[in-house]
C-alpha atoms as one frame of an Amber mdcrd trajectory, in Angstrom:
protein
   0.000   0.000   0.000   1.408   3.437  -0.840   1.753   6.122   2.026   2.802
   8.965  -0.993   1.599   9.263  -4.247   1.694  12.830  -6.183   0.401  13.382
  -9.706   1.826  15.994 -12.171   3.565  18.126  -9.891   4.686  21.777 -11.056
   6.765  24.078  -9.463   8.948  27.081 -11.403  10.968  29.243 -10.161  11.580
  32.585 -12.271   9.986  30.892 -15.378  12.025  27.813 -15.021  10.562  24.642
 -13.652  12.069  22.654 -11.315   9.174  20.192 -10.852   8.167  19.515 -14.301
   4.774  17.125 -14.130   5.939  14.914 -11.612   4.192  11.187 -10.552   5.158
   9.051  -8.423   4.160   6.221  -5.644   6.122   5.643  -2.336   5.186   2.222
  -0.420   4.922   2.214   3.364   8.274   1.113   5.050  10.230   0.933   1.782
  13.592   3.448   1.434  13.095   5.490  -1.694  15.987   6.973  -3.548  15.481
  10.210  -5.405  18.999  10.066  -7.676  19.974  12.716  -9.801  22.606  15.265
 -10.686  22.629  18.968  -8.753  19.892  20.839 -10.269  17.590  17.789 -11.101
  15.065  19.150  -8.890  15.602  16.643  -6.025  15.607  19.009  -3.394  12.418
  20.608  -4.710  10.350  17.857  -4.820  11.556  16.888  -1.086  10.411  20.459
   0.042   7.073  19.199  -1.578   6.353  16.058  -0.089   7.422  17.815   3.200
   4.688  20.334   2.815   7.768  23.406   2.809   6.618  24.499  -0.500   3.281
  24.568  -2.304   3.412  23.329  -6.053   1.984  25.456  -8.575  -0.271  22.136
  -9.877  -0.531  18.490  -9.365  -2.346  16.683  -6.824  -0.965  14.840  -3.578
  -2.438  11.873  -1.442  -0.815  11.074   1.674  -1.754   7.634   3.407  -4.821
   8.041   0.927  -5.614  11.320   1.848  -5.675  14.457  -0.582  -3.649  16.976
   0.900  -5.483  20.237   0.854  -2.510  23.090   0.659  -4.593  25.225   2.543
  -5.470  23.303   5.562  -2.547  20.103   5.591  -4.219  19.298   9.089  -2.614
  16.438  10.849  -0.834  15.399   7.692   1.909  17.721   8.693   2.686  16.156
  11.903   2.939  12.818  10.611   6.448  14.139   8.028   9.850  15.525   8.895
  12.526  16.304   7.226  16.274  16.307   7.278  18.431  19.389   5.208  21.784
  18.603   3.978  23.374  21.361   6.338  22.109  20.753   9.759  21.123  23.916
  12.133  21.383  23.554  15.672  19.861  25.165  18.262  21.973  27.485  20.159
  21.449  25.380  23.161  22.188  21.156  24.344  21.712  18.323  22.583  18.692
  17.223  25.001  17.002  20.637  23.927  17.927  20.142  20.456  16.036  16.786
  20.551  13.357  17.426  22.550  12.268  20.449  21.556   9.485  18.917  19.182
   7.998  16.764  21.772   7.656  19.951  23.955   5.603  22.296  21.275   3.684
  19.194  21.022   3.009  18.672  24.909   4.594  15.333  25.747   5.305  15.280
  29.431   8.742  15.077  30.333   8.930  11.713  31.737   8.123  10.529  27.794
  10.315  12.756  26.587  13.292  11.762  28.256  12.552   8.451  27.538  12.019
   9.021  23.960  15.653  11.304  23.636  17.226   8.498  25.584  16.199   6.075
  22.719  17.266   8.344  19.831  20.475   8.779  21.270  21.294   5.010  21.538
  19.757   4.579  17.929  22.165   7.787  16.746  25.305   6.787  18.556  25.558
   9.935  20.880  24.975   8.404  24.366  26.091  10.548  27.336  25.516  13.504
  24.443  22.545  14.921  26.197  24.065  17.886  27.882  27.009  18.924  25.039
  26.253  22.452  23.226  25.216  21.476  20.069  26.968  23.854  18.072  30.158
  22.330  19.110  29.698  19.162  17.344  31.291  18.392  14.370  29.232  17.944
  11.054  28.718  14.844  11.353  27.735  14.571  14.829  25.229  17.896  13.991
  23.984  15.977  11.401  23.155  12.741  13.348  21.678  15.641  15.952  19.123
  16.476  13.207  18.186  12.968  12.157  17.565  12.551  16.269  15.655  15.166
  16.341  13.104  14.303  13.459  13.120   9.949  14.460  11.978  11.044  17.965
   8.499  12.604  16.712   7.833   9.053  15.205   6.847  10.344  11.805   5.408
   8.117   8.967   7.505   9.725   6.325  11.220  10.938   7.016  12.632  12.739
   4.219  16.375  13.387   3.848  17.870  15.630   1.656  21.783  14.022   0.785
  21.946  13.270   4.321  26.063  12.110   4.063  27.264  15.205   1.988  30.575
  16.174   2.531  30.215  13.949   5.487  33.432  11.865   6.320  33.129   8.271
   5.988  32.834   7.233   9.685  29.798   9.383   9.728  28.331   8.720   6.840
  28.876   4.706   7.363  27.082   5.239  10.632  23.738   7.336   9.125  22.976
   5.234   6.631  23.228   1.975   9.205  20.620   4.385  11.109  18.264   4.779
   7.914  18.095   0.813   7.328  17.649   0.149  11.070  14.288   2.846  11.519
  12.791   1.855   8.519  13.355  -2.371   9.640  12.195  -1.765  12.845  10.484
   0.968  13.057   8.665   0.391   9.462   9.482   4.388   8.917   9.122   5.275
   4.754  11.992   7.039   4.305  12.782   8.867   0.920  16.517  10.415   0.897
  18.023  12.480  -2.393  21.499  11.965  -3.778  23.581  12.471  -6.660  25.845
   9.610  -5.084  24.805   6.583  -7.116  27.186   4.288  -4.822  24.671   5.720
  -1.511  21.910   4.347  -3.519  22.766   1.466  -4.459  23.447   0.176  -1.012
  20.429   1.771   0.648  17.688   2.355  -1.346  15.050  -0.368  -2.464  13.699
   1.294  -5.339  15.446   4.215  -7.240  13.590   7.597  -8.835  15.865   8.900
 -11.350  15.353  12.714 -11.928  16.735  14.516 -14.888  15.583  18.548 -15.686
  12.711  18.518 -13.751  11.520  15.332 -14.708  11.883  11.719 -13.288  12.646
   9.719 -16.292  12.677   6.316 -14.703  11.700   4.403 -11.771  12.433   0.601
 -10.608  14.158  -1.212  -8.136  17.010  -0.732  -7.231  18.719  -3.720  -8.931
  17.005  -2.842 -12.205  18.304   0.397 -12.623  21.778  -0.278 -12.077  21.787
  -3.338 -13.714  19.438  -2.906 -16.726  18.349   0.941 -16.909  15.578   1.208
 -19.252  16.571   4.852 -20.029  18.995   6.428 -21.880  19.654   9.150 -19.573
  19.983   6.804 -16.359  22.622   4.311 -18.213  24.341   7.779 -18.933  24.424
   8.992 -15.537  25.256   5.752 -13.900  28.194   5.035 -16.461  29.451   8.622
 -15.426  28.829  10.226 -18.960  25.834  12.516 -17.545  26.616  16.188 -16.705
């Protein structure tokens, strides 16, 4: 059963369209790739399905629901998303995490309980009272990805979660994207231009091009036998 599915989506910017009429499904609990060079309109269409930007046209059904731009409701509670550049709250890591759960009302008791979890799941036990500005990158960026995991969202979105990330770090995230969507059944759609990334993480692979995703499949398909011109291009490194 799909949780996303978005028909002939549209969004320009100056004239130029960075969404150009694009459909696609997302399963519940899968990890869906959105590959593509920078410029593809990856990042737009994340902003989209995160409810960050309003398309100009095209319909969207979340968990079978239409979302109405004007009043997402509850829908919006139930998506988070991850940037490529993390910012931290000038403040600890326990604040950082938690602070959520508090606009939401959890009592504190849960919430400690819930940070406590995250923190295990991230790597960054004993964390809880660091600033957070003080981390490095990649322990901002696992930060972030704590603090979106511990509302429990349906859909996590990440937008090249490992870039410019050093291997250590970037090992360690994606270990934390297969383990939430395993056992946590989290749908998880991340964006990269690393085709090596996808490959090991995703189970099926949206390739965008221009605006436009010329080709979907699994995973093993695309790399293996692309059915499009552009995607045997851009996997064989001859796309630019």
């Amino acid at each position: 059963m799909s949780l996303v599915r978005v028909l002939n989506l549209v969004k320009a910017y100056d004239g130029k369209r960075a969404l150009d009429g694009v459909s696609l499904e997302i399963m519940k609990g899968e990890i869906f790739c959105v590959m593509g060079h920078s410029g593809a309109g990856k990042t737009t269409l994340l902003r989209v399905l995160a409810l960050l930007e309003r398309p100009d046209s095209g319909e969207y059904y979340f968990d079978g629901v239409r979302v109405s731009w004007n009043r997402p409701g509850s829908i919006r509670k139930e998506i988070t998303m991850v940037f490529q550049t993390p910012v931290m709250f000038n403040t600890t890591v326990f604040k950082n995490i938690a602070y959520g759960l508090m606009l939401r009302g959890y009592p504190m008791a849960e919430i400690k309980r819930r940070v406590e979890e995250v923190l295990r799941l991230v790597r960054l036990e004993g964390y809880e009272h660091r600033k957070a500005k003080t981390l490095s990158g990649g322990e901002k960026q696992r930060v972030a990805i704590a603090r979106a995991i511990v509302l429990e969202p349906k859909l996590l979105l990440m937008d090249e979660p490992t870039a410019n990330l050093d291997p250590t770090n970037s090992t360690i995230i994606e270990d934390i994207v297969r383990k939430i969507a395993k056992e946590n059944g989290t749908t998880i759609v991340f964006s990269t231009h690393n085709m090596f990334q996808a490959k090991r993480l995703a189970d099926r692979i949206a390739h965008m091009y221009s605006g436009r995703i010329v080709e979907i499949g699994n995973t093993r398909e695309i790399f293996e036998k692309p059915k499009n011109e552009l995607t045997r291009k851009f996997i064989n490194g001859e796309l630019f």
